[in-house]
Phi, psi and omega in degrees: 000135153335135169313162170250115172321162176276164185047032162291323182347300164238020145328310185291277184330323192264334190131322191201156182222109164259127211304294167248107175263178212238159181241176186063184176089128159320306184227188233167113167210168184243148214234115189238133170219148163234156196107241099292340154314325218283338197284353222275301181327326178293309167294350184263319177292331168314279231297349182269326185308300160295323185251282195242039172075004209243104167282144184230114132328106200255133163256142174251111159276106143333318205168095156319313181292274159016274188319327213262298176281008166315295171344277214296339180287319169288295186315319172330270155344271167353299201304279185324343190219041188291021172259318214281168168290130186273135186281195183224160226232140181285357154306323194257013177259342187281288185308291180333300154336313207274185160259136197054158183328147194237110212249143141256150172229155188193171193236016170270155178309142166285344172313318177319305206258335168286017184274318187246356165349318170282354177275331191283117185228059171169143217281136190261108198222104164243135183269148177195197188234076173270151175079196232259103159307109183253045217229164182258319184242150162318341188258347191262328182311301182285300162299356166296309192266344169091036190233028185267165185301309185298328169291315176277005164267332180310290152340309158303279179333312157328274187323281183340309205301280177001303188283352195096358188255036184197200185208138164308323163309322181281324189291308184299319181296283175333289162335285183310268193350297172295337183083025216274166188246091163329312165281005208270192193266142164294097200318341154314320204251333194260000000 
C-alpha cells in the first residue's frame, strides 16, 4: 500500500479521506475505493488522465459503516432539534464540495458501499464483488467483478455521461479502448 498523507486521522477514523487529488483535467470526478481497490482507483485516475482528460479524485474509505452511522446520527440529531442549525453528515461534508459523479469501488459485497447511497446527491455508482469468484489470480479477479482500473475509469466515464459531460460515442469508444467486453455475463450470475 502506498503511504498514508500526512493530517489524514480523522479522515481515517470518520470513514473516508482524500487520498490522492488529481490536477488538471476538463472534467471531474470522484474515486472513493477501499482497501487494495484503493492501488486499482490509483490506476484508473492515470488512465482517466491520460486517455481522457478526466481529473479524478481518488478517497479512501476506511469504512462504509463509519460514514453510515455518522449519517443516521445527524439524521437523528436534526429530527430531535428542529430549531436548531441543522448539522451535515461527513460524508456530504467530505463529497459535497467536490465535483462530478462519484464511483466506489470495494473487494465487498456492493451492498458495503451502498450503505451510504441516500447521502449521495449526485450521480453514484458503485462496483463491488457480488456473486461467485472463479478466477486464478488477483488481476483475473479483480476484472471478473469488474473492480479493475479500466472499470473504474469506465465507470467514471458512464457516471460523466449520466451528468452531460461525456457522450455515448465517447462511452462506445471507451469500451474498445479499455478492453472492456459489454456482452459479456454479469459476474453476479456467473
Amino acid at each position: 500500500m502506498p503511504p498514508k498523507p500526512d493530517g489524514v486521522e480523522e479522515g481515517v477514523l470518520r470513514g473516508l479521506y482524500r487520498f490522492k487529488p488529481a490536477e488538471g483535467g476538463s472534467r471531474r470526478v470522484q474515486l472513493l475505493a477501499s482497501g487494495p481497490i484503493l492501488l486499482q482507483a490509483l490506476k484508473a485516475q492515470q488512465v482517466l488522465a491520460e486517455k481522457y482528460d478526466v481529473a479524478a479524485d481518488v478517497w479512501s474509505a476506511t469504512s462504509f459503516q463509519q460514514l453510515r452511522n455518522d449519517a443516521l446520527d445527524v439524521e437523528r440529531w436534526n429530527r430531535l432539534h428542529p430549531d436548531a442549525e441543522p448539522r451535515v453528515p461527513y460524508v456530504r461534508q467530505c463529497l459535497g464540495p467536490t465535483q462530478g459523479p462519484i464511483i466506489a469501488a470495494t473487494d465487498f459485497m456492493k451492498a458495503v458501499p451502498d450503505m451510504i447511497t441516500r447521502w449521495v446527491d449526485r450521480p453514484y455508482t458503485v462496483l463491488g464483488t457480488d456473486g461467485f469468484g472463479r478466477s486464478d489470480t488477483r488481476d483475473a479477479l479483480r476484472e471478473h467483478f469488474e473492480v479493475n482500473p479500466e472499470h473504474i475509469a469506465y465507470a467514471a466515464l458512464h457516471g460523466l455521461c449520466l451528468e452531460g459531460a461525456s457522450t455515448p460515442d465517447e462511452l462506445k469508444r471507451a469500451i474498445g479502448d479499455l478492453g472492456i467486453d459489454p456482452d459479456r455475463m454479469n459476474p453476479l450470475h456467473a
